[in-house]
Backbone as a printed PyTorch tensor [residue, N CA C, xyz], in Angstrom:
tensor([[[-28.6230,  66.9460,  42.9500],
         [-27.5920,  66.6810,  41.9540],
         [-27.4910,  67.8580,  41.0050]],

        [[-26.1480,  67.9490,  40.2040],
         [-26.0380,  68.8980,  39.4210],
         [-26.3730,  68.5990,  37.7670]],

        [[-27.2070,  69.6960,  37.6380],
         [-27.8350,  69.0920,  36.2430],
         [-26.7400,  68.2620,  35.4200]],

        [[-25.4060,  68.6660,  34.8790],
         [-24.3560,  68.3200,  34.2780],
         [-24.2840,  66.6450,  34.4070]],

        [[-24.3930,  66.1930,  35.8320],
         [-23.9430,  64.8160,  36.3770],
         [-24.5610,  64.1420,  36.1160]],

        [[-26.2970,  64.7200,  36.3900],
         [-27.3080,  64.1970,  35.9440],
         [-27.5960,  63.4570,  34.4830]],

        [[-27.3020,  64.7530,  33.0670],
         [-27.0190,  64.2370,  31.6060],
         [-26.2220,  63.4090,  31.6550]],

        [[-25.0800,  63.4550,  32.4550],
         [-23.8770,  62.2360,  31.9210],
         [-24.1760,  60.8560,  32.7650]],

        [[-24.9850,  60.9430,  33.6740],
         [-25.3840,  59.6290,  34.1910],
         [-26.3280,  59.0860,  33.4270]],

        [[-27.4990,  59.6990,  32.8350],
         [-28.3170,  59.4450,  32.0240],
         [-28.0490,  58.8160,  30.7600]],

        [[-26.8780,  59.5430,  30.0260],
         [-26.0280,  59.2500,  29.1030],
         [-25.5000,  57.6910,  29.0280]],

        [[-24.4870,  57.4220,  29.9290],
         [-23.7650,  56.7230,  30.4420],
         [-24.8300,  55.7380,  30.5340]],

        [[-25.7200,  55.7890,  31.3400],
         [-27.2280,  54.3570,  32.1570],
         [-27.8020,  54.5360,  30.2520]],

        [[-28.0600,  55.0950,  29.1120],
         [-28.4480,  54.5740,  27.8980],
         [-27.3590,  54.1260,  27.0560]],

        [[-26.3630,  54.2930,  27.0600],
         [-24.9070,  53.7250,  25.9880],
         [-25.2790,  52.3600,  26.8060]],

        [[-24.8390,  51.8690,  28.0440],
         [-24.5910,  50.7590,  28.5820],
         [-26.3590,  49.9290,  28.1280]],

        [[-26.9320,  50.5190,  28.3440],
         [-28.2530,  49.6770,  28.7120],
         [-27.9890,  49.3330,  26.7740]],

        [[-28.0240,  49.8360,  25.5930],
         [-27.8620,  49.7990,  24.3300],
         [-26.9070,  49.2220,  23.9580]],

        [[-25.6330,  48.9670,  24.9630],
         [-24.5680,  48.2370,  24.1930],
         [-25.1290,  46.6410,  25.4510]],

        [[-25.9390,  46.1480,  26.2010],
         [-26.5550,  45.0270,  26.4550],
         [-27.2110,  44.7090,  25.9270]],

        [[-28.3780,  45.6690,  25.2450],
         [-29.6270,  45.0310,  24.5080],
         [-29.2360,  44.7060,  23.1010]],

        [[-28.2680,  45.2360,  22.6360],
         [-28.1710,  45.1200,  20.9130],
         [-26.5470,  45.3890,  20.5720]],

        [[-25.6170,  46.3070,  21.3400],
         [-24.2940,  46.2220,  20.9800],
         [-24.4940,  47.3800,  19.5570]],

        [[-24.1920,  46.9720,  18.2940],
         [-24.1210,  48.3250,  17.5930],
         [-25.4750,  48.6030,  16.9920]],

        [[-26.9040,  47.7150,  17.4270],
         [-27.9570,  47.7760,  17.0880],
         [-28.6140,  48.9860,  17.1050]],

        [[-27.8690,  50.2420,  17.8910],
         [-28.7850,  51.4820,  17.6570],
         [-27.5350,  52.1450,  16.9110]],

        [[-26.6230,  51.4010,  16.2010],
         [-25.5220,  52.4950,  15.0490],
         [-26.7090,  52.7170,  13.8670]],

        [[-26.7620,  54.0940,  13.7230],
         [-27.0950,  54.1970,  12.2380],
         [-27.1070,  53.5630,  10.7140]],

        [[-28.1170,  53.3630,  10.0020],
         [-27.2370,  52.9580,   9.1420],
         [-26.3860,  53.0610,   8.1580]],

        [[-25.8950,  54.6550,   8.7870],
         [-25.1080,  55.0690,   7.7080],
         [-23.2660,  54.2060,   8.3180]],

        [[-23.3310,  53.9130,   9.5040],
         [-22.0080,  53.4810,   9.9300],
         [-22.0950,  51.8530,   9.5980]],

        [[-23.1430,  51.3750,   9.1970],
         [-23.0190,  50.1130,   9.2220],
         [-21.7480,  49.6740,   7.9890]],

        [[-21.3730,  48.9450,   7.7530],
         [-19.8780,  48.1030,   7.0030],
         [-21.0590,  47.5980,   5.9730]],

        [[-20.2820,  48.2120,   4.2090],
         [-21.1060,  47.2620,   3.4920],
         [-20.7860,  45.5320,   3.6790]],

        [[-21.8000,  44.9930,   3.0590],
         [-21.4320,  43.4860,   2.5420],
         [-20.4330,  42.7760,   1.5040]],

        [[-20.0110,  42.4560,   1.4870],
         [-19.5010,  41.9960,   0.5750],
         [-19.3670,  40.1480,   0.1370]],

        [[-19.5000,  40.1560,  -1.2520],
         [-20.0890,  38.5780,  -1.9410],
         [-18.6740,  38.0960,  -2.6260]],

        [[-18.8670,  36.7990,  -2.0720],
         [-17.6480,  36.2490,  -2.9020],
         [-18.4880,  34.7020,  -3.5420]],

        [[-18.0510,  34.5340,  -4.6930],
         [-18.6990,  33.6710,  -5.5970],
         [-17.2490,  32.3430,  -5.5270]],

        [[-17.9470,  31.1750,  -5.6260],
         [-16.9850,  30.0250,  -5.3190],
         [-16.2950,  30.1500,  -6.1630]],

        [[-16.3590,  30.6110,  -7.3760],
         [-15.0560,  30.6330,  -8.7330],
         [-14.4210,  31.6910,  -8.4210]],

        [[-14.7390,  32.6370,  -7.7970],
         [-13.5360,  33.5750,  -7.7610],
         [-12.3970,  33.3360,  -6.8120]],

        [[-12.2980,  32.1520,  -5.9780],
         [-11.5400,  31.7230,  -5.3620],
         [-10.7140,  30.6170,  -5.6540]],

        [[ -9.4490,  30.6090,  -6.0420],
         [ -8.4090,  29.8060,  -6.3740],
         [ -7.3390,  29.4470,  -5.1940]],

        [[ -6.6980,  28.4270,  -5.2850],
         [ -5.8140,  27.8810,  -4.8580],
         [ -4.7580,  28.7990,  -5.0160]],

        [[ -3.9270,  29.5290,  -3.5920],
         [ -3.1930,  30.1290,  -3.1420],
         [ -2.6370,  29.9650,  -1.7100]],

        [[ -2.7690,  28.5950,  -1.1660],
         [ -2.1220,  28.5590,  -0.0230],
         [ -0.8700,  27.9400,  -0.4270]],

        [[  0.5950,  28.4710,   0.6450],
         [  1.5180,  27.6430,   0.4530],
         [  1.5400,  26.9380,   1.7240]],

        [[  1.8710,  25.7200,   1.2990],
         [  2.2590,  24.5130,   2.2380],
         [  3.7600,  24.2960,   2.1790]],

        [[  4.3560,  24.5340,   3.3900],
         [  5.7840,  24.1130,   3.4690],
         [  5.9280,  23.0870,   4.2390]],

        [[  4.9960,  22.5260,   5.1970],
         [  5.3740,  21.7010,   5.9840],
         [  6.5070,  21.5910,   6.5170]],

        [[  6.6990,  22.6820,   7.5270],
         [  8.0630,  22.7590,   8.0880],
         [  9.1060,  23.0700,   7.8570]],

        [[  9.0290,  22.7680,   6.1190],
         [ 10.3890,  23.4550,   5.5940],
         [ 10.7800,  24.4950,   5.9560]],

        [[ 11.8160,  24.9770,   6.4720],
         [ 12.4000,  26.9290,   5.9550],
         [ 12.5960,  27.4330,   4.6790]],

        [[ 12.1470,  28.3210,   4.4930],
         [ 12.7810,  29.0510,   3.3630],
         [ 13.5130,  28.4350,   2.4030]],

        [[ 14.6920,  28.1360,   3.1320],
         [ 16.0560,  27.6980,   2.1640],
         [ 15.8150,  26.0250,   2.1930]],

        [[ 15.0680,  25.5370,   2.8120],
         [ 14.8730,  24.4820,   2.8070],
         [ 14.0510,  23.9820,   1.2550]],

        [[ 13.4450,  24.8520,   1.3360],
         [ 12.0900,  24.6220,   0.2720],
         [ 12.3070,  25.0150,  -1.1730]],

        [[ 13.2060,  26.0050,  -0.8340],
         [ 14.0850,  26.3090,  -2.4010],
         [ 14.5530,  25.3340,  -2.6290]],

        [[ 15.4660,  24.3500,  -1.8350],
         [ 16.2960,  23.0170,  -2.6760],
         [ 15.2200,  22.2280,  -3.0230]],

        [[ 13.9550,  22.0260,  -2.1060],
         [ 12.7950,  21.3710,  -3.0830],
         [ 12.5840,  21.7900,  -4.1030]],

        [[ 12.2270,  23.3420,  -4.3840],
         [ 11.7980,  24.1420,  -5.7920],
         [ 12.9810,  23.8930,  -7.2500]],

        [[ 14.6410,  23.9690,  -6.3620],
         [ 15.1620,  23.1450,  -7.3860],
         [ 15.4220,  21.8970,  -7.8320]],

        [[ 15.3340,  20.7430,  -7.0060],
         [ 15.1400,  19.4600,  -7.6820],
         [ 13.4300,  19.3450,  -8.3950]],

        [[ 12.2590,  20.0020,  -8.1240],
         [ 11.4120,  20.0420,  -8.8570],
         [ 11.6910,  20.7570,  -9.9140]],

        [[ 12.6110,  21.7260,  -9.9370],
         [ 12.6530,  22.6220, -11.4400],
         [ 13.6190,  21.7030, -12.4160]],

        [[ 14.8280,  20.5460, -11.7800],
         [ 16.0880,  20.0330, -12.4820],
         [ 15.1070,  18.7460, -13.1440]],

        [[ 13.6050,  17.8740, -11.9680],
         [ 13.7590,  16.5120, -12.3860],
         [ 12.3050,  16.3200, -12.9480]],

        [[ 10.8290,  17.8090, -12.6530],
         [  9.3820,  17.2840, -12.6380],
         [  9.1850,  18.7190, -13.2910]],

        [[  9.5430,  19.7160, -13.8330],
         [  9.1380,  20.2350, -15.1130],
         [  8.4320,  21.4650, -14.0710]],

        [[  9.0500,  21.7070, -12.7040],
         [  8.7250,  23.2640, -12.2250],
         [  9.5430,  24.6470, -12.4310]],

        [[  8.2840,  25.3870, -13.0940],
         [  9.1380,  26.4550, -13.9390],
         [  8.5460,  28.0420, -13.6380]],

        [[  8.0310,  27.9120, -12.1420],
         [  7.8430,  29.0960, -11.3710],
         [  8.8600,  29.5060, -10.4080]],

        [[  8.6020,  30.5910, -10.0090],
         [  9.8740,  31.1860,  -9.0350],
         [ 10.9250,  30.1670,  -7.9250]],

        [[ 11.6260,  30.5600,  -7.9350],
         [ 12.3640,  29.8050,  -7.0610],
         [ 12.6970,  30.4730,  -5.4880]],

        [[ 11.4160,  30.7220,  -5.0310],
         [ 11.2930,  31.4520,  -3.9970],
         [ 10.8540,  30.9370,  -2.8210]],

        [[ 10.8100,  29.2180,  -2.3170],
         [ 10.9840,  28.9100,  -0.7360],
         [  9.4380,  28.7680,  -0.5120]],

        [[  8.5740,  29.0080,  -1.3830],
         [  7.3090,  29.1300,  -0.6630],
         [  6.3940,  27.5350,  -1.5750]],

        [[  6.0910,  27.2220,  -0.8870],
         [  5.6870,  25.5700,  -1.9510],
         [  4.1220,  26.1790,  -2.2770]],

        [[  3.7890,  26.1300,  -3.4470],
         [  2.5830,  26.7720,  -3.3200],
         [  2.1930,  25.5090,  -4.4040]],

        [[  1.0140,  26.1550,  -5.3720],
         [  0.1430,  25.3000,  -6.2440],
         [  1.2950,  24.4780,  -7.1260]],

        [[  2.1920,  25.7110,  -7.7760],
         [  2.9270,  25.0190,  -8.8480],
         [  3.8170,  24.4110,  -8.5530]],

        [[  4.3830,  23.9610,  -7.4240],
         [  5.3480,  23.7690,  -6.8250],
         [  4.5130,  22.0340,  -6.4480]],

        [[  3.5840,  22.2180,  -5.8610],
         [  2.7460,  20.8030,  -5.9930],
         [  2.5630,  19.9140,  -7.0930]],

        [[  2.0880,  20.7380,  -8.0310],
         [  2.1090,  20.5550,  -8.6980],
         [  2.9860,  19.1450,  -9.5340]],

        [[  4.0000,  20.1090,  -9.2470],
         [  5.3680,  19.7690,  -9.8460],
         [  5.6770,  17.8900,  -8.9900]],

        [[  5.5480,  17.9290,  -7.6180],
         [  5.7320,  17.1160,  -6.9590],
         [  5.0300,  16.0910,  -7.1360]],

        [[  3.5190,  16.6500,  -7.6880],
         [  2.4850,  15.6510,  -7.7710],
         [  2.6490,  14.4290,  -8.7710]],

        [[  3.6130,  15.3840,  -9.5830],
         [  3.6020,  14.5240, -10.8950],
         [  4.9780,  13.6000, -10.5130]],

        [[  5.6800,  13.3500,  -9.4150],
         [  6.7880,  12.9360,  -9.0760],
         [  6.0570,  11.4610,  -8.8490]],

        [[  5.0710,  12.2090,  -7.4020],
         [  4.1090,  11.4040,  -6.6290],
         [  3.6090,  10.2820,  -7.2730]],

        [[  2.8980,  10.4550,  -8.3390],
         [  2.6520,  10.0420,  -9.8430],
         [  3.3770,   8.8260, -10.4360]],

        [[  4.3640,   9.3170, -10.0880],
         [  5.3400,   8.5840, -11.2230],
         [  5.9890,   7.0560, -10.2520]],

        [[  5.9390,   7.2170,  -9.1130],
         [  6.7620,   6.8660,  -8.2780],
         [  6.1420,   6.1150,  -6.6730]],

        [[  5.2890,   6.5490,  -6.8630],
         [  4.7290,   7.0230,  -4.9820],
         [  3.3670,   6.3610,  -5.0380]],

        [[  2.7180,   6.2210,  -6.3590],
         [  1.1840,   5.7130,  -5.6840],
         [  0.0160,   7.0860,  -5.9960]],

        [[  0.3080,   7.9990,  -6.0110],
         [ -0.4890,   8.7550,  -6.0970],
         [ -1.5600,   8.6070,  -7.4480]],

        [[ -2.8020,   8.9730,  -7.2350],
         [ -3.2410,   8.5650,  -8.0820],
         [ -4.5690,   9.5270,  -8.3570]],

        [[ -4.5020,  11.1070,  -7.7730],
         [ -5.1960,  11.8210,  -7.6050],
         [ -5.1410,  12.8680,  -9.1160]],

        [[ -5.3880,  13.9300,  -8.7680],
         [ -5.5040,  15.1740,  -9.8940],
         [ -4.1110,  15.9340,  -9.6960]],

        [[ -3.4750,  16.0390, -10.6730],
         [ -2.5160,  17.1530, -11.1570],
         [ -2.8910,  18.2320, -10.7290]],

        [[ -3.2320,  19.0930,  -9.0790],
         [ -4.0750,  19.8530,  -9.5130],
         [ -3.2520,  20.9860,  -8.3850]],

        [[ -2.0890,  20.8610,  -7.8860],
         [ -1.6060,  22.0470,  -7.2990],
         [ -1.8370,  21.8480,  -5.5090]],

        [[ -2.8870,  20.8750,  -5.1200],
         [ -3.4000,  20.9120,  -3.8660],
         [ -2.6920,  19.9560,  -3.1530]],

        [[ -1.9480,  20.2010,  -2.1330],
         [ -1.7930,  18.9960,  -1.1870],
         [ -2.0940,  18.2720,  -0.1100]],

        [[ -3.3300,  17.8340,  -0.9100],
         [ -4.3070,  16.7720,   0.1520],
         [ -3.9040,  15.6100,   0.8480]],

        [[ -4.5020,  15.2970,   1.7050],
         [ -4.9600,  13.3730,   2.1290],
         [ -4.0270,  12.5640,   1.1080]],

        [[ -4.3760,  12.3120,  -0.3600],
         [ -3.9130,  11.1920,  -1.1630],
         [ -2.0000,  11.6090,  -1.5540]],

        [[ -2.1200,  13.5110,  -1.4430],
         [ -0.4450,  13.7050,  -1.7960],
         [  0.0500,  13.3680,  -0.6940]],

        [[ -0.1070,  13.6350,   0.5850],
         [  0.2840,  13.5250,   1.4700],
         [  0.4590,  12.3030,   2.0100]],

        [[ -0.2520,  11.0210,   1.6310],
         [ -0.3570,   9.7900,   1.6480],
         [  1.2840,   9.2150,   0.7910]],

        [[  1.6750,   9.9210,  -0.9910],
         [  2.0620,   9.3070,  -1.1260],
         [  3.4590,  10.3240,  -0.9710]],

        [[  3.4100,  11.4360,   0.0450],
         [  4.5010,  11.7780,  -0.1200],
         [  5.4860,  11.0750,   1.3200]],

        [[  4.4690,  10.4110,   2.2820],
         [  4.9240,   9.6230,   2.8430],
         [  5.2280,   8.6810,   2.4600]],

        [[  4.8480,   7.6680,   1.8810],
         [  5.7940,   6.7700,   1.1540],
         [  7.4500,   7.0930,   0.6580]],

        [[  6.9370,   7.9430,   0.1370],
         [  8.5060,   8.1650,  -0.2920],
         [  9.2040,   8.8870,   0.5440]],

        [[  9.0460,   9.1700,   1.8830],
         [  9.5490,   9.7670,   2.6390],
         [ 10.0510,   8.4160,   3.8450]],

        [[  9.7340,   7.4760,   3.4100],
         [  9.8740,   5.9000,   4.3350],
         [ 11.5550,   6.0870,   3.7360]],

        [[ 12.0500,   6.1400,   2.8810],
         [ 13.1510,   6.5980,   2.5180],
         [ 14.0330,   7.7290,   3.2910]],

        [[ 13.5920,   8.5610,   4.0430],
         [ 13.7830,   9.8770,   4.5070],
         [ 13.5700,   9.6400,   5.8360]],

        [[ 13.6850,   8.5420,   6.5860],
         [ 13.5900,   8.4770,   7.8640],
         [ 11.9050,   8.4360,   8.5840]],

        [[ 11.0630,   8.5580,   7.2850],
         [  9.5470,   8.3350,   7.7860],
         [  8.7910,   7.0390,   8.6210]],

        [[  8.7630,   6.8130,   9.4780],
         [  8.3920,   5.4380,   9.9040],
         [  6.8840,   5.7090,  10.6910]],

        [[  5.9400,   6.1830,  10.5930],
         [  4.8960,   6.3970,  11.1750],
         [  3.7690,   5.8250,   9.7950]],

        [[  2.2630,   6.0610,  10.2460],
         [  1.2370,   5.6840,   9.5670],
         [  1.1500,   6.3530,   7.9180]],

        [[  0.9390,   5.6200,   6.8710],
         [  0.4310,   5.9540,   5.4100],
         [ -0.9120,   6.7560,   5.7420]],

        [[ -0.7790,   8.0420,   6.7160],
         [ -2.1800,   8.0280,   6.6560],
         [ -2.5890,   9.8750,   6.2650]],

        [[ -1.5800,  10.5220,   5.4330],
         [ -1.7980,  11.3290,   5.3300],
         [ -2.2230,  12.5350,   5.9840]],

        [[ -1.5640,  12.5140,   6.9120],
         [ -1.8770,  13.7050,   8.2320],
         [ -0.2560,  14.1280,   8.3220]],

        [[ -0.2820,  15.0790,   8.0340],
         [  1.3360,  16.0080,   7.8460],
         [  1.3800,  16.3120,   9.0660]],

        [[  1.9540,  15.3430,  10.1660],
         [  2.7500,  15.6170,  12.0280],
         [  3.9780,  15.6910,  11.4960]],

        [[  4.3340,  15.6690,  13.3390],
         [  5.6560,  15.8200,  13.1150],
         [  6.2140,  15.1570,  12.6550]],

        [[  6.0370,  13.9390,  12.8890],
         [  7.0300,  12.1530,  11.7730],
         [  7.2700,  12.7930,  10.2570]],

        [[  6.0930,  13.7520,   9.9690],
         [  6.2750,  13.2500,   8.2740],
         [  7.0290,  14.8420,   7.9080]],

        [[  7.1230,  15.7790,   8.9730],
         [  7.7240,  16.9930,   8.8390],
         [  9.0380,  17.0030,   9.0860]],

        [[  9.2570,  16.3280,  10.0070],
         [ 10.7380,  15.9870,  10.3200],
         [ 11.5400,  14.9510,   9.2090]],

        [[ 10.9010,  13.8650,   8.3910],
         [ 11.3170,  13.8490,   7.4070],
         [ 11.7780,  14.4820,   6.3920]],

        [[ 10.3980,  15.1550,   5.5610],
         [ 10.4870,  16.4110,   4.6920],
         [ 11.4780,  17.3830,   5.0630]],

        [[ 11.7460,  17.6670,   6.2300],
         [ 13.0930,  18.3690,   6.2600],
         [ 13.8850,  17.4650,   5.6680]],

        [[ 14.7300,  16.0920,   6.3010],
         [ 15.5530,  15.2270,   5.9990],
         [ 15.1990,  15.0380,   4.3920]],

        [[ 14.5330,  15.2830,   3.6060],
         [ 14.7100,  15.4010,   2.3050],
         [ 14.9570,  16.1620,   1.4830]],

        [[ 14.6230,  17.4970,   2.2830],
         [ 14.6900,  18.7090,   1.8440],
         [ 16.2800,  18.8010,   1.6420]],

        [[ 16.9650,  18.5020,   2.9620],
         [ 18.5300,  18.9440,   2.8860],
         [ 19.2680,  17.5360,   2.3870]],

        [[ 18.7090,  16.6560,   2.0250],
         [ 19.8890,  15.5330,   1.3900],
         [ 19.5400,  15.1750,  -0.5880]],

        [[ 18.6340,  16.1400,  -0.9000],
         [ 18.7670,  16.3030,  -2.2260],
         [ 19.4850,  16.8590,  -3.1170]]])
């Protein structure tokens, strides 16, 4: 064999045998990725939930929450904390809800946003699981408000 073929077979038979035994276990540790810590308070409520809505769908929600439940953030299609918020306190008023003012739309909002969606063509279980029954409503409420 030629010495050349020889190094690169050698080469080649230790990368492979090193990426079986350990994978990046012989990277240095200068390539290793620092760590990084996240503390439970530094994490807030920032998901939006549209449940199906579109865009323009969710704006006519954002404005009957801004005309009838005191929502006074953007009017931008995306249902987020304040926008729950806003609903929660509808939920509240109306629906059974009986949870926290708190932006999240859990199990108990979702419980009573079916209820009031029995109005909206909802006919499936009070059981707080956002399917299709209770999405295909929420549209049907979205566009007849």
């Amino acid at each position: 064999m030629r010495p050349n073929v020889v190094a690169r077979t050698l080469v080649s038979l230790t990368a492979a045998a090193g990426i079986a035994v350990g994978g990046v276990a012989f990277a240095a540790p200068s390539f290793a990725a620092p760590t990084a810590s996240v503390q439970a308070s530094d994490v807030s409520i920032q998901a939006v939930q549209n449940f199906g809505l579109s865009t323009a769908e969710a704006k006519k929600v954002q404005n009957w929450l801004h005309t009838y439940w005191g929502y006074t953030d953007t009017i931008d299609g995306q249902l987020g904390p304040n926008s729950w918020k806003a609903f929660q306190r509808n939920l509240k008023a109306y629906w059974g809800y009986t949870g926290a003012i708190d932006g999240d739309p859990g199990v108990n909002t979702i419980k009573a946003l079916q209820r009031l969606l029995q109005n909206w063509g909802y006919t499936g279980a009070i059981d707080g699981d956002a399917g299709s029954g209770t999405k295909a409503a929420f549209k049907n409420f979205a566009n007849g408000i």
